[in-house]
MARBA-3410 file (N, C-alpha, C, O; in Angstrom, 1 decimal):
208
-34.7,76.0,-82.9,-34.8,76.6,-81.5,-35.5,75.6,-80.6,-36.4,74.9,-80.9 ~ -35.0,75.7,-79.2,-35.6,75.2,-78.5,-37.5,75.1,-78.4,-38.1,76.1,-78.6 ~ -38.0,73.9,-77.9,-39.5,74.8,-77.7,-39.7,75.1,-76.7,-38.9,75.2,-75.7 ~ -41.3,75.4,-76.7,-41.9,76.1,-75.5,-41.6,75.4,-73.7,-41.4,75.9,-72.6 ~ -41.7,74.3,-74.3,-41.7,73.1,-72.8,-40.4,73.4,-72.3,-40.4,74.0,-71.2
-39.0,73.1,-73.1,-37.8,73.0,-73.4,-37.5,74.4,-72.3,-37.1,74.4,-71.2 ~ -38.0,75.7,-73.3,-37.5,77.0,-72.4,-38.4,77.2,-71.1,-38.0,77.9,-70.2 ~ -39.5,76.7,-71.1,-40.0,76.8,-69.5,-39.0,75.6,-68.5,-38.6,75.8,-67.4 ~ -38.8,74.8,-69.1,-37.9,74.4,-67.8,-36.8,74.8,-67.4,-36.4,74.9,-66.2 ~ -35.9,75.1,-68.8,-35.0,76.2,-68.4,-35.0,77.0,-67.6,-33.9,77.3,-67.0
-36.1,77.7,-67.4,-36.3,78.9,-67.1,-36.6,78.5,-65.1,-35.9,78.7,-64.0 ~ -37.7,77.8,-65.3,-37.2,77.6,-63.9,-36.4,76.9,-63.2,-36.3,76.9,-61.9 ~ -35.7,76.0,-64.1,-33.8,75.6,-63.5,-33.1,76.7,-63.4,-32.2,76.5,-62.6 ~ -33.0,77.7,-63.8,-32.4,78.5,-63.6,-32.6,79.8,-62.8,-31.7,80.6,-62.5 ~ -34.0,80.2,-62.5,-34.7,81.0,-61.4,-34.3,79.8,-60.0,-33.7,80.3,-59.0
-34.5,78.3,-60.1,-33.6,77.6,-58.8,-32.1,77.7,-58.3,-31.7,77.5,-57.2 ~ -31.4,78.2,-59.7,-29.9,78.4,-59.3,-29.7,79.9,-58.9,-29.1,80.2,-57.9 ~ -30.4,80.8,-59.8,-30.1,82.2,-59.3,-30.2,82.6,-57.7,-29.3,83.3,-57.2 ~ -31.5,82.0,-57.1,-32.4,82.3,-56.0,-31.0,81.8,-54.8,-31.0,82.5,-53.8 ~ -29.9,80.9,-54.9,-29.4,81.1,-54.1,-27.9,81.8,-54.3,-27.2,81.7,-55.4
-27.5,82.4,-53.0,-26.7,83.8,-53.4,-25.1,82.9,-53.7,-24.7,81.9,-53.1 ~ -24.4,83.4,-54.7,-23.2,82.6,-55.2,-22.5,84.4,-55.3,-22.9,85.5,-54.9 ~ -21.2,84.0,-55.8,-20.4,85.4,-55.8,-20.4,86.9,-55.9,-20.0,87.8,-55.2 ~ -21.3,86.8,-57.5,-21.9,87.6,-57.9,-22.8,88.3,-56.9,-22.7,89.5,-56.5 ~ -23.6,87.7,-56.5,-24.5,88.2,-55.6,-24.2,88.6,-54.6,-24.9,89.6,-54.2
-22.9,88.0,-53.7,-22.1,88.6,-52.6,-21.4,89.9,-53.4,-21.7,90.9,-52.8 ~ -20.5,90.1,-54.5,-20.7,91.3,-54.9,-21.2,92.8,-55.0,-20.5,93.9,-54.8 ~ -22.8,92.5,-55.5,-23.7,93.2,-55.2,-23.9,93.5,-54.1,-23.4,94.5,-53.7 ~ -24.6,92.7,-53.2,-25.3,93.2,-51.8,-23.9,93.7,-51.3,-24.3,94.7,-50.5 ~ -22.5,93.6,-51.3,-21.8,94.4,-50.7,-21.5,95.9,-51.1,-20.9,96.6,-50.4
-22.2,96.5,-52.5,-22.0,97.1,-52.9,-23.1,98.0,-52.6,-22.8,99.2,-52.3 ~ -24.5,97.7,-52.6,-26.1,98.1,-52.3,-25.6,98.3,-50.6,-26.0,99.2,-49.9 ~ -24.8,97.4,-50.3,-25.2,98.0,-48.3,-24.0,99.2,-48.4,-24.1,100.1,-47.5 ~ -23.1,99.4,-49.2,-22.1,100.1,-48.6,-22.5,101.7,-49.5,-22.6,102.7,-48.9 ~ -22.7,101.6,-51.1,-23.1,102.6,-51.2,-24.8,102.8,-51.9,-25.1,103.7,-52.7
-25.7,102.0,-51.5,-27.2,102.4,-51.4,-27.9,101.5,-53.0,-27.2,100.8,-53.7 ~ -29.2,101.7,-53.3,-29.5,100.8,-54.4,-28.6,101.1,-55.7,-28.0,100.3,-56.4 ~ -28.8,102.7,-55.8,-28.3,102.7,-57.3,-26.5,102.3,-57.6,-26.0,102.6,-58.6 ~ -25.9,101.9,-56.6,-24.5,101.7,-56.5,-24.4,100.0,-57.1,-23.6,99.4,-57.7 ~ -25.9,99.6,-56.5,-26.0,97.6,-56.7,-26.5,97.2,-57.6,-26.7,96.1,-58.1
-26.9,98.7,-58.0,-28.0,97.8,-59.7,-27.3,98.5,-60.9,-27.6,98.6,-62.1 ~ -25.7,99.1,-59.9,-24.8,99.7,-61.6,-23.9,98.4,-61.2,-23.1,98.3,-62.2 ~ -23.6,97.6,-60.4,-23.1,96.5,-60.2,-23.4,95.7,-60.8,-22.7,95.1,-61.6 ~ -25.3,95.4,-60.5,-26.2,94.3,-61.4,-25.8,94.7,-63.2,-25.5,93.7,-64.0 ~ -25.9,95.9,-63.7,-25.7,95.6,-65.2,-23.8,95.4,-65.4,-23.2,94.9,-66.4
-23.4,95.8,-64.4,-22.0,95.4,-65.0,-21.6,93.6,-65.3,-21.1,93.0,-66.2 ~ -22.2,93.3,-64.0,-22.0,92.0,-63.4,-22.4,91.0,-64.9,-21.8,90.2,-65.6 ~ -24.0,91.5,-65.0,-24.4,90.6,-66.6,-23.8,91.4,-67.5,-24.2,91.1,-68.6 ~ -22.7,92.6,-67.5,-22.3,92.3,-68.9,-21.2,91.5,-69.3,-21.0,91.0,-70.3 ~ -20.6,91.5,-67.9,-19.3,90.3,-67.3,-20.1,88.6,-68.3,-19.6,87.9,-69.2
-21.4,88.3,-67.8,-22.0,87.3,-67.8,-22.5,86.9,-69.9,-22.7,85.9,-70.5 ~ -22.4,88.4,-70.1,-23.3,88.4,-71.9,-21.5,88.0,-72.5,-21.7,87.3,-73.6 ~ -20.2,88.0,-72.4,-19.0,87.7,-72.8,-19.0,86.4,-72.6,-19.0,85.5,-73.5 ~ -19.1,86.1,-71.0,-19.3,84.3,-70.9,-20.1,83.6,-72.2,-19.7,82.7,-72.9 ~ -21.7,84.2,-72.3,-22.6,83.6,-73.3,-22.4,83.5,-74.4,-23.0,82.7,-75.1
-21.2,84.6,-75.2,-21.0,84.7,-76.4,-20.0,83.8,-76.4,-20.0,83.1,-77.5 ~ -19.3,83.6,-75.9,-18.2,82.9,-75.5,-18.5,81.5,-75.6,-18.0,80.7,-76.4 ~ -19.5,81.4,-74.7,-20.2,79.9,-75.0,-20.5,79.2,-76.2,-20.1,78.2,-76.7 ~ -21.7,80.3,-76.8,-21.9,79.7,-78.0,-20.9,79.8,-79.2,-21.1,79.4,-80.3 ~ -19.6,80.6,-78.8,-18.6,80.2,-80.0,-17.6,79.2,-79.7,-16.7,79.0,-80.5
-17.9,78.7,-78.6,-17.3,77.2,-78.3,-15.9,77.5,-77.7,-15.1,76.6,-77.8 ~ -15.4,78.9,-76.9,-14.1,79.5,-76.6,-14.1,79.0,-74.9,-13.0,78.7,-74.3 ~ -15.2,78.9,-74.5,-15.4,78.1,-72.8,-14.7,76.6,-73.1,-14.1,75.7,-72.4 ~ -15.0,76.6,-74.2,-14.7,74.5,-74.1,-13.4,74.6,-74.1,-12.9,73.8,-73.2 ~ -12.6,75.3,-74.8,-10.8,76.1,-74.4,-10.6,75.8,-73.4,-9.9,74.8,-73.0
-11.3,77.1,-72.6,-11.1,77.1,-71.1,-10.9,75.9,-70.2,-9.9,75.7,-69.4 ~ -11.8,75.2,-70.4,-12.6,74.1,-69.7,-11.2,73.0,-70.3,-10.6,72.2,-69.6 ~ -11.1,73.2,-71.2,-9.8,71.5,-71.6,-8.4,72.0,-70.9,-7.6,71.3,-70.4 ~ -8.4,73.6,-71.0,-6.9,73.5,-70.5,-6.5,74.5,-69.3,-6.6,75.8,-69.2 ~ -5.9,73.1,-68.1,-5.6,73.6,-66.6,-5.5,74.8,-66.5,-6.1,75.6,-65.7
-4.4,75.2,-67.6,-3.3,76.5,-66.9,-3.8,77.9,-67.4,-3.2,78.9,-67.2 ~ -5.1,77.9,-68.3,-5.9,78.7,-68.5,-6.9,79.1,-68.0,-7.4,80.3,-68.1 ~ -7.4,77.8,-67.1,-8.3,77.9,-66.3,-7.6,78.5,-64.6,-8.3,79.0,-63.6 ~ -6.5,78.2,-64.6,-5.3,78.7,-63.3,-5.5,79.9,-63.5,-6.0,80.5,-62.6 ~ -5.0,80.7,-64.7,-4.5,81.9,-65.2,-5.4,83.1,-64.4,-5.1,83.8,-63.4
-6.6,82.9,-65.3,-8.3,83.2,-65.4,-8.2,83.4,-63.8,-8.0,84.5,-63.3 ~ -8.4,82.1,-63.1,-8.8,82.3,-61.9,-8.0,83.1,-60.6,-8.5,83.7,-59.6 ~ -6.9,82.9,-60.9,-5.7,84.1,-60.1,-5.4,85.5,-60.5,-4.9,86.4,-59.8 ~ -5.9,85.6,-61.6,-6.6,87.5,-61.4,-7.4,87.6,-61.8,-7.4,88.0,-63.0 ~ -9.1,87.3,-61.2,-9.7,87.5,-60.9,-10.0,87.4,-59.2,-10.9,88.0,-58.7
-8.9,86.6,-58.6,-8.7,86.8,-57.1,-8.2,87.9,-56.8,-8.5,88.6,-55.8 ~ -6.9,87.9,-58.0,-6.0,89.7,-57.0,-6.9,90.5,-57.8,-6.2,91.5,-57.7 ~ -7.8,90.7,-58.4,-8.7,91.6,-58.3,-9.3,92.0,-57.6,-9.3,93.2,-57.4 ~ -10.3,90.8,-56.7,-11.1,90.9,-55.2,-10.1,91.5,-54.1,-10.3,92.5,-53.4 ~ -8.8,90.7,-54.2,-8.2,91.1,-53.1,-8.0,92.5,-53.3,-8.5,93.3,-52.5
-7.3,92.9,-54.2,-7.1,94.4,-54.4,-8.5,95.3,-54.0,-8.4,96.4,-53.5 ~ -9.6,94.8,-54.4,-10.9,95.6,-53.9,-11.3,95.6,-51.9,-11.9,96.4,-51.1 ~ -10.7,94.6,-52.0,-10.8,94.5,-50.6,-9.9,95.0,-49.4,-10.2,95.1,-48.2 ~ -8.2,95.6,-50.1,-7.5,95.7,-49.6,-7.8,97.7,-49.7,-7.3,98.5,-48.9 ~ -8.7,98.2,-50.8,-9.0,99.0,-50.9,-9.8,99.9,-50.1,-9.6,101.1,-49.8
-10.8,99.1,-50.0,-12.1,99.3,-49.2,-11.5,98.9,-47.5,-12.2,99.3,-46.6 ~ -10.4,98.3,-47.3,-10.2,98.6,-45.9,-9.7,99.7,-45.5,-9.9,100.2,-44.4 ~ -8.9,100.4,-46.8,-7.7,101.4,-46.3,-8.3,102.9,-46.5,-7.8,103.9,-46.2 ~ -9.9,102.7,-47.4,-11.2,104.1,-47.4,-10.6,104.8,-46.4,-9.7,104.3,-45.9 ~ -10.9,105.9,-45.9,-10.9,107.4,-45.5,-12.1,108.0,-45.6,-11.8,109.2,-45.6
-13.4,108.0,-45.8,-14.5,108.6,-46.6,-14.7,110.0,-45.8,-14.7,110.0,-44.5 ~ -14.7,111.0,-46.4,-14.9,112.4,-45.6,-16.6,112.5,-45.2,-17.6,112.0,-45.8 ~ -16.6,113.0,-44.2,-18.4,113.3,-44.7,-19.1,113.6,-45.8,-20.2,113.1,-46.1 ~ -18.3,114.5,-46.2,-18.8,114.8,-47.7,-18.5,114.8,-48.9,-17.5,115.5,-49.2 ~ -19.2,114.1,-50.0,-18.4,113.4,-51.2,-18.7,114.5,-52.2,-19.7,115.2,-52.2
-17.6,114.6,-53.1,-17.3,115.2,-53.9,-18.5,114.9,-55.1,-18.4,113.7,-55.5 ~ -19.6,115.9,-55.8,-20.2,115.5,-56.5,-19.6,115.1,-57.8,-19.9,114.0,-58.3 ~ -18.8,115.9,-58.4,-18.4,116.1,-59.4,-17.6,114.5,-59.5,-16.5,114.5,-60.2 ~ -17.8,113.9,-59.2,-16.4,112.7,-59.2,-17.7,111.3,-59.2,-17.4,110.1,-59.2 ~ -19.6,112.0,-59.0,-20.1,110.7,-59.2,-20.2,110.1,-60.6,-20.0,108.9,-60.5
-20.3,110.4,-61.7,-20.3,109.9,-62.6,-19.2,108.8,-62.9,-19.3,107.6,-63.2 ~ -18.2,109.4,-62.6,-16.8,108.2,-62.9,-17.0,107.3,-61.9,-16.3,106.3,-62.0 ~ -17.8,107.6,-60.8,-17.2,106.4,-59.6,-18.6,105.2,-60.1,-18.7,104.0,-59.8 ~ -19.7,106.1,-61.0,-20.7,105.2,-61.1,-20.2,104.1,-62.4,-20.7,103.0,-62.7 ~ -19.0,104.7,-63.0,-18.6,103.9,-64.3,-17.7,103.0,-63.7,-17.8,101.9,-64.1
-16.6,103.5,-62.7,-15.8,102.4,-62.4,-16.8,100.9,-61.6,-16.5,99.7,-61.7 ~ -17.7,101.5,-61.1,-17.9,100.3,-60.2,-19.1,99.2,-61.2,-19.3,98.0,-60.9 ~ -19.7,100.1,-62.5,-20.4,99.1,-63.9,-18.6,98.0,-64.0,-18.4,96.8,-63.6 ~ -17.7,99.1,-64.6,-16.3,98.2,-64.8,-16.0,97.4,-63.8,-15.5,96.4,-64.2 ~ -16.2,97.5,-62.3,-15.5,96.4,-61.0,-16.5,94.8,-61.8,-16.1,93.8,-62.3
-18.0,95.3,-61.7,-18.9,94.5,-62.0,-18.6,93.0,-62.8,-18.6,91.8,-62.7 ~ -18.3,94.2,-63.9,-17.8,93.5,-65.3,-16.5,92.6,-65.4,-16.5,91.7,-66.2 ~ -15.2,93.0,-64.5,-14.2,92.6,-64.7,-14.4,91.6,-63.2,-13.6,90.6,-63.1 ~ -15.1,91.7,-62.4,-15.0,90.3,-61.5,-15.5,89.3,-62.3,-14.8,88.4,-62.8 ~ -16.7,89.3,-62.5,-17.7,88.3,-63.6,-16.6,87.5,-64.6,-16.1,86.4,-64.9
-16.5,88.8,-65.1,-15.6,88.2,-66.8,-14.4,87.3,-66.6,-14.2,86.3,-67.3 ~ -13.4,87.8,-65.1,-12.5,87.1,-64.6,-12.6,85.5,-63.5,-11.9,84.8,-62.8 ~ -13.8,85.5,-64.0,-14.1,84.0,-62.8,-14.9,82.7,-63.7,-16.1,82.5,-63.9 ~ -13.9,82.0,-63.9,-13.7,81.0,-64.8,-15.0,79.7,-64.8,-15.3,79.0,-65.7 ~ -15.6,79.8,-63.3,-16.2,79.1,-63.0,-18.0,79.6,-63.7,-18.8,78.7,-64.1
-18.2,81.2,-63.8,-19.2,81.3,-64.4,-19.0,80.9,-66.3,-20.1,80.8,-66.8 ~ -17.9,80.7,-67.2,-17.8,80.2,-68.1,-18.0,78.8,-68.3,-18.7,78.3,-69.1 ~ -17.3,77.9,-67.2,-17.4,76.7,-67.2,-19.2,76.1,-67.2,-19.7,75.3,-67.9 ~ -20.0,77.2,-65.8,-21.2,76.6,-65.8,-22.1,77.1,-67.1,-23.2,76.6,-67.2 ~ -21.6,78.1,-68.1,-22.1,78.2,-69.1,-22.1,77.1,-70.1,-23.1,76.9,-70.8
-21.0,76.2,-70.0,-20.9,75.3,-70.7,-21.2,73.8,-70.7,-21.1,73.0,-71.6 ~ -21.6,73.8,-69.4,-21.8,72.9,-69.0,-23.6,72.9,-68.9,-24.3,71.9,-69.1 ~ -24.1,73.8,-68.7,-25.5,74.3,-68.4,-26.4,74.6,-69.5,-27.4,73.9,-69.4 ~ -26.3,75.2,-70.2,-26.6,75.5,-71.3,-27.1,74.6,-72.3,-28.2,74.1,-72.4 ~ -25.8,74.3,-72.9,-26.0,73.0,-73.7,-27.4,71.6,-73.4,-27.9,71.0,-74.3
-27.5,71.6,-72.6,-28.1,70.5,-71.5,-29.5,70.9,-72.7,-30.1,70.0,-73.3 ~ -29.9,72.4,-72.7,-31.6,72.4,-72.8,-31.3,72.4,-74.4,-32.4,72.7,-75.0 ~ -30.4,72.2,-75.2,-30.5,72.4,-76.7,-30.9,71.5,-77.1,-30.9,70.5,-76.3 ~ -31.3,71.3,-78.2,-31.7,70.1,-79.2,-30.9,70.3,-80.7,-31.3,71.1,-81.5 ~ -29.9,69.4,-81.0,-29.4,69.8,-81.8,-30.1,69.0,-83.6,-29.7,69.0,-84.7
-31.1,68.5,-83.0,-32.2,68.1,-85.0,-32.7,69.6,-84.7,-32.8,70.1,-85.8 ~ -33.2,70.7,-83.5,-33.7,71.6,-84.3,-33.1,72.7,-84.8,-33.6,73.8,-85.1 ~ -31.9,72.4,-84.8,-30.6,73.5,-85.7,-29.5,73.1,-85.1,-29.2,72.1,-84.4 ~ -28.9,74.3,-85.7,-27.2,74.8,-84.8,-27.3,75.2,-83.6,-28.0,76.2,-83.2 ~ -26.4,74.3,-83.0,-26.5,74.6,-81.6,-26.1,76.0,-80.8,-26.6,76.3,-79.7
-25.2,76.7,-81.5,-24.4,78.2,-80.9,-25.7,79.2,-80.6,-25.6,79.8,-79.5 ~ -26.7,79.3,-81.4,-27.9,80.1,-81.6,-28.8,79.6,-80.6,-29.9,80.3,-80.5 ~ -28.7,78.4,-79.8,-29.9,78.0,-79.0,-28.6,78.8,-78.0,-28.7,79.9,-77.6 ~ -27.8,78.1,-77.7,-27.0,78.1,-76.4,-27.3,80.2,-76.4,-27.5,80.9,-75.5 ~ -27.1,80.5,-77.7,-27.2,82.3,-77.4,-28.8,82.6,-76.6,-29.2,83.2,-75.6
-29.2,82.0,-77.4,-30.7,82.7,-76.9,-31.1,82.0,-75.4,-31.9,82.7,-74.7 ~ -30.6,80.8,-74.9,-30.9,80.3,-73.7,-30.4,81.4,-72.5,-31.2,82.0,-71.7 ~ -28.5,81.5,-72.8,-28.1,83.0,-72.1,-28.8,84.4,-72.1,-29.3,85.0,-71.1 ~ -28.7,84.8,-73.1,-30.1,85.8,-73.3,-30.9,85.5,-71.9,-30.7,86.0,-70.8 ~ -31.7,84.6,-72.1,-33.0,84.4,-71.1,-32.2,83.9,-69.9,-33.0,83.9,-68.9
-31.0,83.6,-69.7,-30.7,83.3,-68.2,-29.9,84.5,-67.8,-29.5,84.5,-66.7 ~ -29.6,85.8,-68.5,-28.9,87.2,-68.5,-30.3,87.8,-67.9,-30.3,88.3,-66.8 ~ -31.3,87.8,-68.5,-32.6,88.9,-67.6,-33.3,88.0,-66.5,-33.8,88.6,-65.5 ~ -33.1,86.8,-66.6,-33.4,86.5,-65.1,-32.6,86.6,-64.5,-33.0,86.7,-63.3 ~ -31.6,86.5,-64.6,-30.1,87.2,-63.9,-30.6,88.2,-63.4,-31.1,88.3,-62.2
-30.5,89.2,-64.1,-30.5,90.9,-63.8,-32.0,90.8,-63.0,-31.7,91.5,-62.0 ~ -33.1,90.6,-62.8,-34.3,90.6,-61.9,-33.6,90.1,-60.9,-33.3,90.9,-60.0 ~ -33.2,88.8,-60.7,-33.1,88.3,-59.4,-32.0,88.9,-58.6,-32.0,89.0,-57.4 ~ -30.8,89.4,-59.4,-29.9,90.2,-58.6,-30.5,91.8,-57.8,-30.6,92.2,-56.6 ~ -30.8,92.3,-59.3,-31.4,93.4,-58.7,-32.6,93.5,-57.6,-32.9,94.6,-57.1
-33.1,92.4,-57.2,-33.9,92.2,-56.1,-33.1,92.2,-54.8,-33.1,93.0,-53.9 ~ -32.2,91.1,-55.0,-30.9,91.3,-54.0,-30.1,92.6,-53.9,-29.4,92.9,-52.9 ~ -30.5,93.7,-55.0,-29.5,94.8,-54.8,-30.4,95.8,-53.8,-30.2,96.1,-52.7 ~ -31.5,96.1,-54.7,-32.4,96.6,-53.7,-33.0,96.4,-52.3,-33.6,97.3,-51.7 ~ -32.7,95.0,-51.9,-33.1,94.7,-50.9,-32.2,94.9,-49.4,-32.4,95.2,-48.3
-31.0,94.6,-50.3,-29.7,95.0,-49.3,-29.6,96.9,-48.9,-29.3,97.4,-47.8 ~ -29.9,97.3,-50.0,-29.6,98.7,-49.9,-31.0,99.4,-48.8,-30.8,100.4,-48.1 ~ -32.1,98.8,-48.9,-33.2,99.2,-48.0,-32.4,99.1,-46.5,-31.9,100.0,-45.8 ~ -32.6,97.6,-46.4,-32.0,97.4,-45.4,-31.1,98.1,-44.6,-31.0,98.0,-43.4 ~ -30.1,98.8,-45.5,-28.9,99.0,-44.6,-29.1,100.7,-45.1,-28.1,101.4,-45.0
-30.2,101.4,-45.4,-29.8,103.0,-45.4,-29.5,103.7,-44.4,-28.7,104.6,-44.3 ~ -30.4,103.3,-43.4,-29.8,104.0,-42.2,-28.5,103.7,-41.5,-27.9,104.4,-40.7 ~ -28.4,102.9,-41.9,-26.7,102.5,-41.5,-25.7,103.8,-41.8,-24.9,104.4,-41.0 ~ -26.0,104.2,-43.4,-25.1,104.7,-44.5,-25.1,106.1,-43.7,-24.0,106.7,-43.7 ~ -26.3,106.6,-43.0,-26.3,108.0,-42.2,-25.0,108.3,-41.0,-24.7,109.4,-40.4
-24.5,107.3,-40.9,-23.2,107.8,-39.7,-22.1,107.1,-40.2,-22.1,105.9,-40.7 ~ -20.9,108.0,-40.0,-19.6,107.9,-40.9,-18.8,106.5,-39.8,-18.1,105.6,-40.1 ~ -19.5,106.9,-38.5,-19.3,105.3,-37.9,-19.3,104.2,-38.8,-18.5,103.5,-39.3 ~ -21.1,104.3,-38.7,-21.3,103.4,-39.7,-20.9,102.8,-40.9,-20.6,101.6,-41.3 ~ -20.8,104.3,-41.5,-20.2,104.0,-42.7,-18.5,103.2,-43.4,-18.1,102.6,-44.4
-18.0,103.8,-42.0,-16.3,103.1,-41.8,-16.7,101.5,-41.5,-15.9,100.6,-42.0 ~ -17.9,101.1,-40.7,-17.8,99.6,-40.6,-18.1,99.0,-41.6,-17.4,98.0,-41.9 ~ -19.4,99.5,-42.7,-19.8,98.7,-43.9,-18.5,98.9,-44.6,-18.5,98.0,-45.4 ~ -17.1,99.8,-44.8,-16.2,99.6,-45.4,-15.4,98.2,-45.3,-15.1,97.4,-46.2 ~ -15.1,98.1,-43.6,-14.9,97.4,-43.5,-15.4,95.8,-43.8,-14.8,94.9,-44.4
-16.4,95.9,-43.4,-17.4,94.3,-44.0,-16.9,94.5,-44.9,-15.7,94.1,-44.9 ~ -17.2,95.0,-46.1,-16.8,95.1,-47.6,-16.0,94.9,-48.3,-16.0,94.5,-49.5 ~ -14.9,95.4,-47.4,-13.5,94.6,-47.6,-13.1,93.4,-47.0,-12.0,93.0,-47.4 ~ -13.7,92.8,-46.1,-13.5,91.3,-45.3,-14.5,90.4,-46.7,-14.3,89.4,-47.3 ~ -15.5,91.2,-46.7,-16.3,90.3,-48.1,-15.2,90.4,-49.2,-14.9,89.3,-49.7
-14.6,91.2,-49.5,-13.7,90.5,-50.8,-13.4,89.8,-50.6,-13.7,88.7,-51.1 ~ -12.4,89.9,-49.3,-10.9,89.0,-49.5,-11.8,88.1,-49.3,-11.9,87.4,-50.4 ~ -12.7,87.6,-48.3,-13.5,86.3,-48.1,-14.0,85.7,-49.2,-14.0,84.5,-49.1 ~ -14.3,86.1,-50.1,-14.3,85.6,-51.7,-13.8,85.6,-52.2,-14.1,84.7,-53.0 ~ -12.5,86.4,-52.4,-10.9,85.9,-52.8,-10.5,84.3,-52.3,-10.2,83.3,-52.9
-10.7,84.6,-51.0,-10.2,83.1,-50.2,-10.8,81.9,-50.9,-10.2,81.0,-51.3 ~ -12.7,82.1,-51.0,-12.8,81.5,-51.4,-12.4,80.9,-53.0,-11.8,79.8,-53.3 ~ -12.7,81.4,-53.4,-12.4,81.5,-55.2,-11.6,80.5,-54.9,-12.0,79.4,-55.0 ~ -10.1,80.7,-54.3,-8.8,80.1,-54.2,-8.8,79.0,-53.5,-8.0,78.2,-53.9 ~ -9.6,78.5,-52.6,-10.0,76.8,-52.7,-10.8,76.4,-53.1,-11.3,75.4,-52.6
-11.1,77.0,-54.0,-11.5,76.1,-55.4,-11.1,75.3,-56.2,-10.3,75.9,-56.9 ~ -11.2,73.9,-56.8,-10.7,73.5,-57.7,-11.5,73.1,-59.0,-12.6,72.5,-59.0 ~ -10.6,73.6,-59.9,-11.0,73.3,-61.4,-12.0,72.2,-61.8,-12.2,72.0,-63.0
END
């Protein structure tokens, strides 16, 4: 296993990379401003569980797949775009009544863990930087490497989930009074859906 020195630097290379906002995190905060904290912190555990498949993934050497071949890494990345887009094209075309149906929060709290999970899981570029990133802090005289790369994810999955959830919370303060008028409420739809596609867009000039 890595040592002590080894995972403290880890740790704050990677509290440097979390700290600024990348997809995932546009994600969330679109989700905390539109439906409030607990909507961005069922986002935040979806999102790292999207992120604990990358890690396992990692350490069984299934990213380096990814990573060797184009049209996998094409595949991967074009639906998880018409995913966004589809979320976006969604959230334009809302209707929200004033008043929501209670009986229907539980499923809407499970679909949006699943949105979490299947954007993450579908964006090729968080597997790639698993593989790329990871590996970097292992030492392979003090074992097998799959077991460091697991436990490094591990520790970059809960500072994940802190630093997002700070982001989820923070967005959702910010914007509660917004969420009080159906005005309002119709525009954060809209942002929310110009945030997908705008991360759809982006995703898609991206290159491999």
């Amino acid at each position: 296993m890595p040592d002590i020195a080894t995972l403290a630097l880890f740790c704050a290379a990677t509290l440097a990379l979390l700290v600024v906002p990348g997809p995932a995190v546009l994600f969330i905060v679109t989700r905390s401003v539109a439906q409030g904290r607990s909507a961005g912190l069922i986002s935040v555990l979806g999102v790292h569980a999207g992120s604990l498949v990358h890690v396992f993934a990692a350490a069984l050497g299934i990213s380096a797949l990814l990573a060797a071949s184009a049209t996998a890494f094409t595949v991967v990345k074009y639906a998880g775009v018409a995913y966004l887009v589809w979320l976006g094209v969604r959230k334009l075309m809302h209707r929200g009544s004033d008043e929501e149906a209670v009986a229907t929060e539980t499923h809407s709290r499970r679909r949006m863990f699943w949105e979490g999970f299947v954007v993450n899981v579908l964006n090729p570029k968080t597997a790639i930087f698993f593989l790329a990133f990871l590996p970097q802090f292992t030492a392979p005289a003090a074992g097998p490497v799959g077991p460091q790369i697991l436990l490094l994810g591990l520790l970059w999955l809960v500072l994940g989930m802190a630093s997002d959830g700070t982001y989820a919370m923070a967005a959702s303060a910010l914007a509660g009074r917004l969420r009080r008028s159906a005005r309002a409420r119709r525009r954060l739809d809209i942002g929310s859906g110009l945030a997908y596609l705008g991360l759809a867009a982006l995703l898609t000039g991206e290159k491999a």
